[in-house]
C-alpha positions as CSV (number, residue, x, y, z in Angstrom):
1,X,18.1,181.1,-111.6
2,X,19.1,178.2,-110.0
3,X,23.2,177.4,-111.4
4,X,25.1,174.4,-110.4
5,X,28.6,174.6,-109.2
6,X,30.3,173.7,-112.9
7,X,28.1,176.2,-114.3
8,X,28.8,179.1,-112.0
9,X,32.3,179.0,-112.1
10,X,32.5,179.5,-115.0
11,X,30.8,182.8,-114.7
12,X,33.9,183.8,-113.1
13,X,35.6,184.9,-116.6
14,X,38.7,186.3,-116.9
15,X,38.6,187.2,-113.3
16,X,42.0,187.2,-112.0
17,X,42.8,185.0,-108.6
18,X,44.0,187.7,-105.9
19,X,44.4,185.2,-103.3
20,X,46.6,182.1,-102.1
21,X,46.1,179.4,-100.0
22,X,48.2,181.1,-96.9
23,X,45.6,183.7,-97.5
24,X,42.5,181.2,-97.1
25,X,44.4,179.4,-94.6
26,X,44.2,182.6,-92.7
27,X,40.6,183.7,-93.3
28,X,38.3,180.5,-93.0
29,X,37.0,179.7,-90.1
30,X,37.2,176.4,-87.0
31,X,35.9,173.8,-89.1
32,X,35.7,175.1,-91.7
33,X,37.0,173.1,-95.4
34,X,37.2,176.4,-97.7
35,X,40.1,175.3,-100.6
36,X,41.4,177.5,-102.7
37,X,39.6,175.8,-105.7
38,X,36.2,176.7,-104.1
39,X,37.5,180.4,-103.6
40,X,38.0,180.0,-107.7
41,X,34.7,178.5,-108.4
42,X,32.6,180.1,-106.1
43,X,33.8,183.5,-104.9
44,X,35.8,184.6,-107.8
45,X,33.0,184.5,-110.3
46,X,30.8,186.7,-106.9
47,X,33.3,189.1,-106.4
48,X,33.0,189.8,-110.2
49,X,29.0,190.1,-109.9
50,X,29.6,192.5,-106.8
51,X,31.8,194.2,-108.7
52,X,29.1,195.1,-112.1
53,X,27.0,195.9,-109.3
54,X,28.8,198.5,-107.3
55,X,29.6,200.1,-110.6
56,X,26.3,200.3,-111.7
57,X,25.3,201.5,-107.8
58,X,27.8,204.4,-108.5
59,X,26.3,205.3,-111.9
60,X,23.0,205.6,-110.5
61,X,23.9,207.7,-107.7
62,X,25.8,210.1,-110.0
63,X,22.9,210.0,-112.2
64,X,20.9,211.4,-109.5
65,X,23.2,213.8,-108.0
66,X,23.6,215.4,-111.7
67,X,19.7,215.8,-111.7
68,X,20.1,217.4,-108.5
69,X,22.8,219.7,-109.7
70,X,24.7,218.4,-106.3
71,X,27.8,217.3,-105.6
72,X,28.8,214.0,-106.1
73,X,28.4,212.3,-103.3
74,X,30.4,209.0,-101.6
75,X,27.4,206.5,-100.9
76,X,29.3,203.0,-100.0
77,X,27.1,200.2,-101.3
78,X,25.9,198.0,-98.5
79,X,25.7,193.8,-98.5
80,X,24.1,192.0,-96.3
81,X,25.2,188.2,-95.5
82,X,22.8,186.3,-93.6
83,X,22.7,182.2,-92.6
84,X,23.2,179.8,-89.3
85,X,25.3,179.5,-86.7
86,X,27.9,177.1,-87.9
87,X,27.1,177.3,-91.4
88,X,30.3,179.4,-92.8
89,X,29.2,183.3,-93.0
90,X,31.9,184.4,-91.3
91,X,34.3,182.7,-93.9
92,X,32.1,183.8,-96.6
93,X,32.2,187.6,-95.3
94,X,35.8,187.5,-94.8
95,X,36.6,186.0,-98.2
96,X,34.1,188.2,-99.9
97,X,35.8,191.0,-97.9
98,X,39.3,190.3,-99.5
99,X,38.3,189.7,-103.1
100,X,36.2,193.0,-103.1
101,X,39.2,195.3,-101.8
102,X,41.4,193.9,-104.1
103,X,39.4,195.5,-106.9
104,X,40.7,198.9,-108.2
105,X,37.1,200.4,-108.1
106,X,36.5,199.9,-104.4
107,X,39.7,199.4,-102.4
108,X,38.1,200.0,-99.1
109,X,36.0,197.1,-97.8
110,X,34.4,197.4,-94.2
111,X,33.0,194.0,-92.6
112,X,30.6,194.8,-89.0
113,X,29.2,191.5,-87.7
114,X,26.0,192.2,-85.9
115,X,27.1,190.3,-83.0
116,X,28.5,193.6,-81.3
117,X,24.9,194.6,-81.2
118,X,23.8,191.9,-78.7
119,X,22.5,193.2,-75.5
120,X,25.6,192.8,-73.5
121,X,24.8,189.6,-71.1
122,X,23.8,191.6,-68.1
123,X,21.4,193.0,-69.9
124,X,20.6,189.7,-71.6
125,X,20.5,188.3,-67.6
126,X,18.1,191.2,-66.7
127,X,15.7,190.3,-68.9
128,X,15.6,186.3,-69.5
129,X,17.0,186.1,-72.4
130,X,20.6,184.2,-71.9
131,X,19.3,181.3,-73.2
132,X,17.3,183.3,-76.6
133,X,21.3,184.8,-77.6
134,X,20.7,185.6,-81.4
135,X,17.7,185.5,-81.5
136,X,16.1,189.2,-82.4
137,X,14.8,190.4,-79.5
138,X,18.3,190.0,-77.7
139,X,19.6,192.4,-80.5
140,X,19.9,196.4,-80.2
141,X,18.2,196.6,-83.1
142,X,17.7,200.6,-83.0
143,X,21.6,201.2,-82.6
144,X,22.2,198.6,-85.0
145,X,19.8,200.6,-87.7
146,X,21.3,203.7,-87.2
147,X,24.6,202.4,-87.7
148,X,23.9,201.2,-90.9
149,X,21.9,204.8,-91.9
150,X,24.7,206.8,-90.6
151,X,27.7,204.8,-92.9
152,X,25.4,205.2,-95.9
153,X,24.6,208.4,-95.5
154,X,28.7,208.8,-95.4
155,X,29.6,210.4,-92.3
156,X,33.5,210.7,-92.0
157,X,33.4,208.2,-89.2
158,X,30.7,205.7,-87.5
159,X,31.5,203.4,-84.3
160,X,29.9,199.9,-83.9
161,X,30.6,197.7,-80.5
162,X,32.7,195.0,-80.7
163,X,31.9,191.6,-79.4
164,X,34.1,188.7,-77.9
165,X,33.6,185.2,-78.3
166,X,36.0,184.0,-76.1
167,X,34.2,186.1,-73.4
168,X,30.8,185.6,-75.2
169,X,29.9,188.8,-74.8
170,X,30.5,192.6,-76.2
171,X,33.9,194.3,-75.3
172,X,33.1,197.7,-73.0
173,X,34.4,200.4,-74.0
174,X,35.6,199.0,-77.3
175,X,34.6,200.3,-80.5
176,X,35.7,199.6,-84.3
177,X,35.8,202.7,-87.1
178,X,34.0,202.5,-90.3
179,X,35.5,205.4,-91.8
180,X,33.7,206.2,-95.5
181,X,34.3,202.5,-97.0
182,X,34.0,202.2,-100.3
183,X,31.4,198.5,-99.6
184,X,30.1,197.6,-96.1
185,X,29.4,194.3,-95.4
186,X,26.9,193.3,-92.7
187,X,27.1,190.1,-91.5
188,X,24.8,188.4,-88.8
189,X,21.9,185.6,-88.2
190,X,19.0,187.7,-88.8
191,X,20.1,190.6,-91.1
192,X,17.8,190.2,-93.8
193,X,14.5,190.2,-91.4
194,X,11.5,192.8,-92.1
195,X,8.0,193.7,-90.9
196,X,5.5,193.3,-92.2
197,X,3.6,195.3,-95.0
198,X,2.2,197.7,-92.4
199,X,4.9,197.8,-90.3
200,X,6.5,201.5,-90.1
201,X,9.5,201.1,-88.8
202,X,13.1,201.3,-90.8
203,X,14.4,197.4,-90.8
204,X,18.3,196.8,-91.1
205,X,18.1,195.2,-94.4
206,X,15.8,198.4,-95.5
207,X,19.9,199.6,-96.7
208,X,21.2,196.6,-97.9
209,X,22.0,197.0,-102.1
210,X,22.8,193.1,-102.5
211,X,22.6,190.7,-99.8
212,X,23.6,187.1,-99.9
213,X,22.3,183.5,-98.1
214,X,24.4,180.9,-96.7
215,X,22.4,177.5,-97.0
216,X,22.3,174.0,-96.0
217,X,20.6,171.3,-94.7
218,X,19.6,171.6,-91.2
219,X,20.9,168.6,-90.2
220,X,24.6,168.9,-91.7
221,X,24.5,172.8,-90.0
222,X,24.0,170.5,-86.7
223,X,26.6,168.3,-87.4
224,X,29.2,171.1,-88.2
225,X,28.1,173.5,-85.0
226,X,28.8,170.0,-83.0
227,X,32.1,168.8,-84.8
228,X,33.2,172.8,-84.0
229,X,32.3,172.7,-80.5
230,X,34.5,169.6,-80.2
231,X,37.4,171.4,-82.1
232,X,36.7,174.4,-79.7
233,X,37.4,172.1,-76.3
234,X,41.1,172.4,-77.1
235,X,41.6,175.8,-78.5
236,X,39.3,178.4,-77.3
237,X,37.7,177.1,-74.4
238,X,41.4,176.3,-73.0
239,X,41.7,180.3,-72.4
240,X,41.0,180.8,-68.7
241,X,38.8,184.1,-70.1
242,X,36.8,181.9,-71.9
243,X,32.6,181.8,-71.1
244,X,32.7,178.1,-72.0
245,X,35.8,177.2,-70.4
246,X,33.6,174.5,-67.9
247,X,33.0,172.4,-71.5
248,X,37.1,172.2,-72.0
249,X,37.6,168.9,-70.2
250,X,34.2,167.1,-71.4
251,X,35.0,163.5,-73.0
252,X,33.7,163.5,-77.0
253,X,30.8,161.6,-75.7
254,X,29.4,165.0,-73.1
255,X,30.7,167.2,-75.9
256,X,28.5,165.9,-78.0
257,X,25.3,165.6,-76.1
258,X,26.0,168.7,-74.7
259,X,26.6,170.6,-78.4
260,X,23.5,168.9,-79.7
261,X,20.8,170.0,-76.5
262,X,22.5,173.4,-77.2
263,X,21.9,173.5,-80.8
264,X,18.0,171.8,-79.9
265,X,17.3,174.8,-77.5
266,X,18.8,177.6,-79.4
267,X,20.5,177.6,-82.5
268,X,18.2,175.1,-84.4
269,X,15.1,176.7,-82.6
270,X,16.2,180.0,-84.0
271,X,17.3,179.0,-87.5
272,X,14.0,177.8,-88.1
273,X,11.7,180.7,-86.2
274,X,13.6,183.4,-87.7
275,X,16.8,182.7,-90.1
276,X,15.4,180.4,-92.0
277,X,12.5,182.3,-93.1
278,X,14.2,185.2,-94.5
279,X,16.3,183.0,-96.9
280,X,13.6,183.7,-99.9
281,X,14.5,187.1,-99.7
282,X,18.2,187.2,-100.2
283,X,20.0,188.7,-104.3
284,X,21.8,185.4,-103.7
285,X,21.8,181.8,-101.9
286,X,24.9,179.4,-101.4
287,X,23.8,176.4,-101.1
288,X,26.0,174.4,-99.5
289,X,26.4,170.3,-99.5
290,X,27.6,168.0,-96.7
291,X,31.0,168.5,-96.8
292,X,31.0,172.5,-96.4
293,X,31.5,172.7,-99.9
294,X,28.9,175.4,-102.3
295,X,26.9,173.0,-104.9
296,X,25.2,175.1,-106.5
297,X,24.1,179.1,-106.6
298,X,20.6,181.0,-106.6
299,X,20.3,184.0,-108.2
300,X,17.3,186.5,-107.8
301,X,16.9,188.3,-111.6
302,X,14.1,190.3,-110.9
């Protein structure tokens, strides 16, 4: 079903609004133009279809316990949020994230980016593949699927790396606790990938119970990675830690051919080899317009 914006929010019901604009002030990202009226259009009216759904995830899982004659057991429901680089999953986790856990039914709300699970750049270095970062094969993919396995199959605590993108790179020795949550989100470029119908192995979305896609035209997702990258010069890259502290001082001019041969060589080039592709299999898709801003929603019925 294909809903435009008007229609969708009005899905929403008589959803109450748990949020206010310090709170989205606080959660969307560099760039970013989330308003509080889109939270109310857009993610109010999701957090309600997440909620029917992790309800009706429970029921089944207590159905099949009770057929067992087992114990009920605590299986967190799992979603998957996929999309570019630049085009606002991060925001859309995080505000997901705080809608969800302010429902009574779920109060615990995990969020794991898969960017922890990037070889760490030595290893990246070692084997030529610096300049293919997010793409899949610069992704511990096996850790990343047994992460996933071991939260649902709800051990009492599972660690996940944690990544840095001032330092562009995963934290050593750093770890972040997912400790029985009630929903996991997963959010990362190239979460909702499988093989293909002969393929054997377990694939990361294999454990996903909803998963969402953040669309847009390939051409405004440029234009938003470059306008960041430009924002970035006097914030992040100012920190002396910073991997792309040499791009602090570059003129808007060098900022921007520099941003763009980036996004040519690696984030467009891998949108459109392997993000991109998996869109058709995503619950859900935002589709978003020019100015950042959802137009309309996709939703898979069957």
């Amino acid at each position: 079903m294909t809903l435009p914006r008007d229609a969708w929010a009005t899905l929403r019901s008589a959803t109450p609004m748990t949020l206010d604009q310090r709170d989205v002030d606080q959660l969307r990202g560099t760039a970013d133009s989330l308003t509080l009226d889109e939270v109310a259009d857009v993610y109010l009216p999701l957090s309600r279809l997440l909620n029917l759904y992790v309800a009706a995830r429970q029921d089944l899982h207590r159905v099949t316990d009770t057929f067992l004659g087992s114990l009920a057991a605590k299986v967190p429901f799992v979603i998957g949020i996929a999309g570019s680089v630049a085009v606002g999953k991060s925001t859309t986790s995080r505000i997901l994230q705080a809608l969800l856990a302010r429902w009574p039914d779920h109060p615990e709300v995990a969020l794991v980016t898969t960017d922890g699970f990037l070889w760490p750049n030595a290893e990246l270095e070692r084997r030529g593949l610096m300049d293919r970062k997010g793409f899949p094969e610069a992704y511990d993919v096996a850790s990343l699927v047994h992460f996933i396995a071991a939260v649902k199959s709800g051990e009492p605590e599972v660690s996940a790396p944690v990544y840095d993108h001032v330092i562009y790179d995963v934290v050593p020795n750093e770890r972040i606790v997912v400790s029985q949550p009630d929903v996991l989100i997963v959010e990362g470029l190239n979460v909702l990938q499988s093989g293909s119908s002969s393929d054997e192995r377990v694939f990361v979305s294999d454990y996903f119970d909803f998963s969402i896609y953040v669309d847009a035209d390939e051409a405004d997702i440029e234009r938003w990675y470059v306008e960041r990258f430009r924002t970035l010069r006097g914030t992040a890259f100012r920190d002396p830690r910073s991997y792309f502290s040499r791009y602090a001082d570059l003129d808007d001019d060098e900022a921007n051919a520099t941003a763009s041969d980036i996004w040519r060589r690696i984030n467009g080039r891998n949108l459109r080899d392997n993000v991109l592709p998996t869109r058709s299999r995503a619950d859900l898709i935002l589709q978003k317009g020019p100015d950042h801003a959802v137009e309309q929603v996709l939703l898979r019925k069957l």
